[in-house]
N, C-alpha and C positions, 0 to 999 in steps of 0.2 A: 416661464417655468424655471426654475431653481436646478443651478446644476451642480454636482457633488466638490467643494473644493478638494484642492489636491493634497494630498497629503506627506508629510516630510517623510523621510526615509526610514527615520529612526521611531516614528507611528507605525510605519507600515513592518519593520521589525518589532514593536511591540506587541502590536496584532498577529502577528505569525508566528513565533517565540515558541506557543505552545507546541507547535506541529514539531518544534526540534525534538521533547519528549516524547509525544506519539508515535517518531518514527526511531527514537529511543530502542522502545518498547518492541516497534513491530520491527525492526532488523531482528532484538532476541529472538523473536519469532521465527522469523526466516530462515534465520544463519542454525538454530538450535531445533527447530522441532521435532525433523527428522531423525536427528541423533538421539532425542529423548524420547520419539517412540519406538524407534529400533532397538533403544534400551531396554524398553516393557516389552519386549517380546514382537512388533511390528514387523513383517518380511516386507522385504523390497517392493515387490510386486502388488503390496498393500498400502503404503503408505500416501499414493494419489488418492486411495478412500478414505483414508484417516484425514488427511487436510480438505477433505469435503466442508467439513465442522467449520471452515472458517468462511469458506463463501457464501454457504448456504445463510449463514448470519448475516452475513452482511446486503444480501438479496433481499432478507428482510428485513433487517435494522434498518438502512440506511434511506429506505424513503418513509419510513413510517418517521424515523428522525426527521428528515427532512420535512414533510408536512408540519408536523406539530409545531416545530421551530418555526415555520412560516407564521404562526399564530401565537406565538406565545410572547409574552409581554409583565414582565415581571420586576421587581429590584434591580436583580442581575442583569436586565433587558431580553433579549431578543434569542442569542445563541449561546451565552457566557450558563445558563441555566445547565444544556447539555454539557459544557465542558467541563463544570462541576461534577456532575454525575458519572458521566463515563470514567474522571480522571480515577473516584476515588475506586470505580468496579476496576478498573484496569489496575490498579496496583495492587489488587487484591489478586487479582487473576495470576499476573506474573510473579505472585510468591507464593501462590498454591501450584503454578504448573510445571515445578520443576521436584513438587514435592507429592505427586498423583499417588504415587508405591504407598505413602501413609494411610490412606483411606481404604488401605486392602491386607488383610492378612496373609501371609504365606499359606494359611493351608485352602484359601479359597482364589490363588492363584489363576489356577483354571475355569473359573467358575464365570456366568457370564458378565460379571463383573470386575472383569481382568483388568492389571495395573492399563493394560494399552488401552483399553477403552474408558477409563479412566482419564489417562492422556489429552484424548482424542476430546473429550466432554472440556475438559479445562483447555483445549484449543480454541472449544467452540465458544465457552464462556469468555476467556481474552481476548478473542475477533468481534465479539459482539458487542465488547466493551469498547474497546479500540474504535468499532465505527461511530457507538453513542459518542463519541469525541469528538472525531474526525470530520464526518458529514459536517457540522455548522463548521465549521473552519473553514473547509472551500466558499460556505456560500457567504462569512464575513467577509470574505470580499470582494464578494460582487456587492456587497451591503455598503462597505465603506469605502468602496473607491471609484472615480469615473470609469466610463471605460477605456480611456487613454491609458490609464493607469492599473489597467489588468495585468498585461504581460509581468511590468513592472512587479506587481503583490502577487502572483503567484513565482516567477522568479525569487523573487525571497524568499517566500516559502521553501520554495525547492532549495535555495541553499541552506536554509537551516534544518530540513530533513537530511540533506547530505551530513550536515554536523553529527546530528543523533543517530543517525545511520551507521559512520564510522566508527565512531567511541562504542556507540551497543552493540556492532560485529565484532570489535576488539575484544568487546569486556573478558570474556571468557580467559583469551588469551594475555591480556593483565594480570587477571584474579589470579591467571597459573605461574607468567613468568615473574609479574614485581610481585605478585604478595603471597607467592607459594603454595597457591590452594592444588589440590591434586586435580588432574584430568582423565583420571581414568578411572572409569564406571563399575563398582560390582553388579553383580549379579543382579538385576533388576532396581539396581538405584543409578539418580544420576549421579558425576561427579561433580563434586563441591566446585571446583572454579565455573562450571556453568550455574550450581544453585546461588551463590555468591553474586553471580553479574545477574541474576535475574531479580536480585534484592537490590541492589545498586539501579536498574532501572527502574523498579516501583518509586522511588523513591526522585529519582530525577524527570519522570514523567509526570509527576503531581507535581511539586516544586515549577516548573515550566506553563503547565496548563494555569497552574495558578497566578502566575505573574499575566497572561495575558488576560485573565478574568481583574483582575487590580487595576490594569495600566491601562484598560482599553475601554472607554465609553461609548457604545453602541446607541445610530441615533436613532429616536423615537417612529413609529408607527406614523407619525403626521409629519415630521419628518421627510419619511421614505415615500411619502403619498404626494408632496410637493416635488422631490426629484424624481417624481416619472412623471411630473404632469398632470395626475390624477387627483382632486381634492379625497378627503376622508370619505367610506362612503359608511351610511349609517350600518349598523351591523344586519347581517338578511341570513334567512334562513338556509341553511345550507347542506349539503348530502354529506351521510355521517362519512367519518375520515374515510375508509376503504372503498367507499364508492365514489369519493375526488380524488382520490390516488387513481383509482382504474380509467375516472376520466381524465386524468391529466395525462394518464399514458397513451391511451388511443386518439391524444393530439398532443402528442411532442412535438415540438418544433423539428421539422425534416432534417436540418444539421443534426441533428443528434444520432438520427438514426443512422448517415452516411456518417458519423464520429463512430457510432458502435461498430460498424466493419472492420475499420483500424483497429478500434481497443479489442474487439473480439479476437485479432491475429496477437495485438501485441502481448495480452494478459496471458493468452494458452501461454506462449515461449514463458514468460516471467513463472507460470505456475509451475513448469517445469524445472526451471533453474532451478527454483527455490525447493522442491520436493526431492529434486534426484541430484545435485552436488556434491554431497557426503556421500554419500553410497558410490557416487561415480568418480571421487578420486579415489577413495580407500578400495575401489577396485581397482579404476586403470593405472591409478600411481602409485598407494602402496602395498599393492597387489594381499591387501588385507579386510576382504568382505565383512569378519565376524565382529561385529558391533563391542563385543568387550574386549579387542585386540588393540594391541600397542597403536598396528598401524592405523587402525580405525581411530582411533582416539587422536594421534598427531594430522590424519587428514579432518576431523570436526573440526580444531581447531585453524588449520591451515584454510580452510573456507570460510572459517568468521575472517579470517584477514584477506582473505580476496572477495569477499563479500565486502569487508571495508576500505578496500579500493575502489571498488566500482561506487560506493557512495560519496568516496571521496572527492573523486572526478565529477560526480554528479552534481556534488557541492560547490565545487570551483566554477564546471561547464554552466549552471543554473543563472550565472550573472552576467557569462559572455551571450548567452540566449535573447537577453533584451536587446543590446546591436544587432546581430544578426538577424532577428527575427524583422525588425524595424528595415534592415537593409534586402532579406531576401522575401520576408512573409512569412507570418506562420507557417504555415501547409509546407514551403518548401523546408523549412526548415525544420520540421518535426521527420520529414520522409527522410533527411540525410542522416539525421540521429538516427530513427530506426535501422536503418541502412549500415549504420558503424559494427551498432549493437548487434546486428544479426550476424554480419561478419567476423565481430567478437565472440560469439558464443559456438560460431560453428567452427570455428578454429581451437575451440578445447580438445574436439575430438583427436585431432592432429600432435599436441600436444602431451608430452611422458614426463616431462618433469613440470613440477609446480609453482617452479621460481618463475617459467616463463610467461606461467597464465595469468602475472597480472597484466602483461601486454591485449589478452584476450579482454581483462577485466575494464580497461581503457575505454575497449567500444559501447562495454556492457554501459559502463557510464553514462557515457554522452547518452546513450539510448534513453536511460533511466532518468535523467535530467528534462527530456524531455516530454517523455510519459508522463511526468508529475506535472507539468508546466501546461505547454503545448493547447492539449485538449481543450484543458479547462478554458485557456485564453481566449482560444477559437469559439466556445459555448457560451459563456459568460455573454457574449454581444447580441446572442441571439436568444437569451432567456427573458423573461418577464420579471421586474422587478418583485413582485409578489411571490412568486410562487419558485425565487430564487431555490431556496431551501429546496423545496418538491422537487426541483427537475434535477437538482446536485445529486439527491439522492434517487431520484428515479434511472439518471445515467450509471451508477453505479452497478445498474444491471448489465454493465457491456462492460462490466469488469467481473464480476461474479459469475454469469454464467459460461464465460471462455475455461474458466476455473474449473466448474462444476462440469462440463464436457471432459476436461482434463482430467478432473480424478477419477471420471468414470470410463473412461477407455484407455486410459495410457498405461495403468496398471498391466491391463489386461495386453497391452501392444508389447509394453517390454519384458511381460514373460513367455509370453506365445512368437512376437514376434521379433523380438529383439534377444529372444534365448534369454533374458535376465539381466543381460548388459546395459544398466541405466546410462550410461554414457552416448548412447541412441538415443535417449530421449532431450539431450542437450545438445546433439545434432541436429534434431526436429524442430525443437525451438528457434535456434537462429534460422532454420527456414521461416517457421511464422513469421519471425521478425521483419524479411524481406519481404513478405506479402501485407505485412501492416505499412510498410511504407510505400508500396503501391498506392495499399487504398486510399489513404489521407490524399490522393494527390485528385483524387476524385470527389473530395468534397467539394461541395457549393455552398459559399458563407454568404452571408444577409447582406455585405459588399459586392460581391461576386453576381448575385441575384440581380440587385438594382443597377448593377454597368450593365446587365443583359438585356435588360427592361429599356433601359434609353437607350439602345444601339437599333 
């Protein structure tokens, strides 16, 4: 059997490259979506259902992506197809979803087609986009690399999302300090330095995707059937797409399902961050809830730049991951990140001024470095070369529905139970956080199995 050579360093940054765009894209997301539907009118207490539009896509995108990619065979080869398509909806998306108010009249404001649900639709359009991308990028490679050389390609990966991560939490805060654009929002528009940075990453997330679709040659179908061992087999009739998705689900490999425990604790806390951070400094720090307020406007911005610390670190921590991981394991190594992070984010609550939360932002990091990394390296060993594709995105259900739990009761938790004070809900997250790093320590890897089998 043929085993996958290894690949140089600067291969496996050519192949990764795109993912710096992607997460480009999805920081503007993160750091900005809240503020631009509290701009169209969204209440606090709403906004965990408005970013429903983004899981709920990616629940279904991303294995139906996944499948088809496992099949598909073209010019472009194998994955490069998808990263095509997605790159060009996703720049389309991040320059219509900062501009939703256009597609509605002032006098039909209230109508049910209001600027926020408007919003909410262009969330749901750019997360759907963002997964057509994303999904084949995980599974290139497991395509192009041994498995020795897992940790190693998705660690890249993870430092170049940390890159685009930085720069797209920043942007907003550029577009206002070096080139002057305003940051503060009328009355149902956003402001120019967030429509600005969201035109700067359509633009730098194509550009990126497209260099690895250029630079990377994906091998062949006969190929990928000689490194697992398998000759080609001739083509056989087979169960339409939705009913090999449903079987490929009720025989996941059992890593996965003791992986989802983890990502189930880790992704609620991430969904939280990411939905109730604005809201919860422009309360607790500059004690300015109303979304077209000074102070509102200096904390969006003040959270794209603690947002782009915690990517920062993510970005740097993502290459000390390969040591570490090599010297302590996976598993233990993903549970001490978790572990940072959670103690990072539940020490915002504790914290009144903003300058010190990028101390909090530090664990968010490591955590976040790992969460990118981590899993995937641990799954990758235990998946099937074929149906790579399929199970990347079939796991992405133990990312999306921790999400979709979250938008559906936490609304409801921090108005009822939290009196409205989002800053509880970024309490509760760093609790998930420590129970995601319990669980990881409860996996059993396809190593782990066979030392138990000979003892």
């Amino acid at each position: 059997m043929k085993t996958k050579p290894f690949l140089s360093f600067w291969q496996i940054l050519n192949m990764t490259f795109g993912f710096l765009g992607i997460q480009f894209g999805f920081a503007l997301q993160n750091a900005n979506s809240s503020r631009i539907l509290q701009i169209y009118g969204a209440d606090v207490e709403h906004l965990s259902l408005f970013w429903l539009a983004a899981p709920l896509t990616g629940m279904i995108i991303q294995p139906i992506v996944g499948h088809y990619s496992d099949r598909t065979w073209g010019r472009l080869g194998r994955r490069r197809p998808f990263f095509l398509v997605g790159a060009i909806l996703t720049a389309i998306a991040l320059i219509l979803m900062p501009n939703a108010g256009l597609f509605i009249s002032p006098e039909t404001a209230h109508a049910i087609l209001s600027p926020v649900l408007i919003g909410a639709g262009m969330l749901m359009i750019m997360d759907a986009s963002i997964n057509i991308t994303m999904e084949p990028f995980r599974a290139l490679v497991g395509d192009m690399l041994p498995a020795e050389q897992h940790t190693v390609g998705f660690s890249v990966q993870t430092f170049l999302i940390g890159i685009g991560a930085v720069v797209g939490s920043l942007m907003p805060s550029i577009m206002h300090n070096a080139f002057g654009f305003s940051n503060m929002a009328g009355m149902g528009e956003v402001a120019d330095n967030v429509k600005y940075a969201f035109y700067v990453g359509a633009g730098v997330l194509f550009f990126c995707v497209m260099w690895t679709i250029v630079t990377t040659k994906e091998y062949s179908p006969r190929q990928l059937a000689e490194f697992s061992g398998n000759p080609p087999q001739a083509p056989e009739k087979k169960r339409n797409g939705l009913m090999e998705i449903l079987h490929d689900i009720a025989h996941m490999p059992r890593v996965m399902w003791q992986l989802g425990i983890c990502q189930f604790f880790a992704w609620f806390a991430l969904y939280s961050m990411w939905v109730y951070t604005t809201p919860a400094l422009a309360e607790h720090v500059y004690a300015s809830p109303d979304p077209h307020s000074a102070g509102y406007a200096a904390a969006g911005d003040k959270v794209g730049e603690l947002f782009s610390v915690y990517n920062f670190v993510a970005m740097v921590f993502a290459l000390l991951l390969i040591p570490i991981a090599k010297r302590i394991g996976r598993k233990a190594t993903h549970s001490v990140c978790l572990t940072l992070g959670g103690l990072g984010l539940m020490s915002l609550y504790f914290l009144t001024d903003a300058n010190w939360m990028i101390l909090s932002m530090i664990g968010v990091g490591i955590a976040w470095a790992s969460i990118l990394a981590m899993p995937y390296a641990i799954l990758s060993d235990s998946l099937p070369a074929a149906k790579m594709g399929t199970y990347m995105g079939i796991f992405n259900f133990f990312i999306t529905l921790p999400q979709i739990t979250n938008g559906i009761v936490h609304g409801w938790i921090v108005r009822h139970i939290y009196n409205g004070h989002p800053m509880y809900a970024l309490l509760t997250g760093g609790v998930f956080l420590l129970l995601a790093a319990v669980a990881v320590t409860l996996v059993k890897t396809a190593k782990q199995k066979k030392l138990q089998m000979t003892n």
